[in-house]
C-alpha positions as CSV (number, residue, x, y, z in Angstrom):
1,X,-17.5,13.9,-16.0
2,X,-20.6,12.2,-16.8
3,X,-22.8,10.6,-13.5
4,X,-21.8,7.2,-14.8
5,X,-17.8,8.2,-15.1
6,X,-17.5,9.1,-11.4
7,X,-19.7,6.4,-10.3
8,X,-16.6,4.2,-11.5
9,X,-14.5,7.1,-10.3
10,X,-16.1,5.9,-6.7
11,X,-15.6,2.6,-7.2
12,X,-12.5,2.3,-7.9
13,X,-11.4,4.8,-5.1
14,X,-13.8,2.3,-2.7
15,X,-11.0,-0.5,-3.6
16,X,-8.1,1.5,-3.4
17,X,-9.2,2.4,0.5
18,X,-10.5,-1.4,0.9
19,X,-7.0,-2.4,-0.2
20,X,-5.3,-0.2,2.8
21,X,-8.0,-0.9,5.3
22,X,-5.6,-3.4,7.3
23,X,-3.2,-1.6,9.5
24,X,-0.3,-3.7,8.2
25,X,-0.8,-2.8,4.2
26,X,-0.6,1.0,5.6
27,X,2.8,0.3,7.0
28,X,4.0,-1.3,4.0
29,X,2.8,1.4,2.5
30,X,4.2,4.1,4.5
31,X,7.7,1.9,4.0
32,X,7.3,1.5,0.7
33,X,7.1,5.0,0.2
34,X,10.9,5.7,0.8
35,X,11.7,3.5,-1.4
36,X,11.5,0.2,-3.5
37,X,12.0,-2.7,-0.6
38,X,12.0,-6.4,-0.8
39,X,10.0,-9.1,1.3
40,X,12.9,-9.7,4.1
41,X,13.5,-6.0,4.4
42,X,9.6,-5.2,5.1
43,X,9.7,-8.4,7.3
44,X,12.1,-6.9,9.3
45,X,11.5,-3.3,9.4
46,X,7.6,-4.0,10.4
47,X,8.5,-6.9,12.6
48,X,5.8,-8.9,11.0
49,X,6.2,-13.0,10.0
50,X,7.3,-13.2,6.2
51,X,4.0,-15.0,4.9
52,X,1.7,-12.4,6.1
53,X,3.7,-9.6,4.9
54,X,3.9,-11.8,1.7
55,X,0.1,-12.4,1.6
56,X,-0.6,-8.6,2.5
57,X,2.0,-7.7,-0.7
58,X,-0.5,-10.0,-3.2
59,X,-3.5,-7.8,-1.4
60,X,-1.9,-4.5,-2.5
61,X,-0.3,-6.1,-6.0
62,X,-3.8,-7.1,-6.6
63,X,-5.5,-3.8,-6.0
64,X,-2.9,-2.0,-8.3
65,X,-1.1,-0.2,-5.4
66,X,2.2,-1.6,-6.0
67,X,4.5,-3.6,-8.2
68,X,7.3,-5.6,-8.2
69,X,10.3,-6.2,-10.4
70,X,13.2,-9.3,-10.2
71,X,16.0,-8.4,-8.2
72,X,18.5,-11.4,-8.6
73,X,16.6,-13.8,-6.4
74,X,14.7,-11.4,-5.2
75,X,11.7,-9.1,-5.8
76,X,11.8,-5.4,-5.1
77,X,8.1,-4.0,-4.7
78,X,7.4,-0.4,-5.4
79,X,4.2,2.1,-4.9
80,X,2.4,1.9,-8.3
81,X,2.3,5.6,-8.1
82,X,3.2,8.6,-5.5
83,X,-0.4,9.7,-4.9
84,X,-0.8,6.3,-2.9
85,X,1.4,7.4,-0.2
86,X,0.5,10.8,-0.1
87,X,-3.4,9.2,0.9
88,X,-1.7,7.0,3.4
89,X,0.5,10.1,5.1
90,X,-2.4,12.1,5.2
91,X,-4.7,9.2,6.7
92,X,-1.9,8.7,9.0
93,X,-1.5,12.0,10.2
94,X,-5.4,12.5,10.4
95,X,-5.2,9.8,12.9
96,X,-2.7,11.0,15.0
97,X,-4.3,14.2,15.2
98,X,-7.9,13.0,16.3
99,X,-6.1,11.0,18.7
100,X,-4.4,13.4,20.5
């Protein structure tokens, strides 16, 4: 990998982490990583208002962390890929363990 290749390499991982620096985006996270959920069900699983889960959703979508696809009337969003949530578990667990 050539010095300018992993420069971009760091940028890009600088965004991803950027993109899960707010507490609430890990969460979503960490939900979405069982499974594909819609707005309502993150809303009431997190106990967070609907627009700022909405507007945390158009954070991640933005960054390329997750995706979502029509379901009826709804959208379902997904992780992008499963490395995400392995970051997030790991960063989660780190915590836990400092703070102990």
């Amino acid at each position: 990998m050539t010095s300018s290749n992993r420069y971009e390499a760091y940028e890009g991982a600088g965004e991803l982490l950027r993109a899960l620096s707010a507490p609430i985006r890990v969460a979503i996270v960490t939900e979405l990583a069982q499974g594909e959920r819609c707005v309502h069900e993150l809303v009431e699983k997190l106990g967070a208002p609907q627009p700022l889960v909405s507007q945390h959703l158009r954070v991640l979508r933005g960054a390329g962390v997750v995706h979502g696809s029509r379901r009826g009337r709804e959208i379902a969003y997904a992780l992008v890929d499963e490395h995400i949530a392995h970051i997030v578990a790991d960063a989660v667990s780190h915590a836990g363990e400092a703070s102990s």
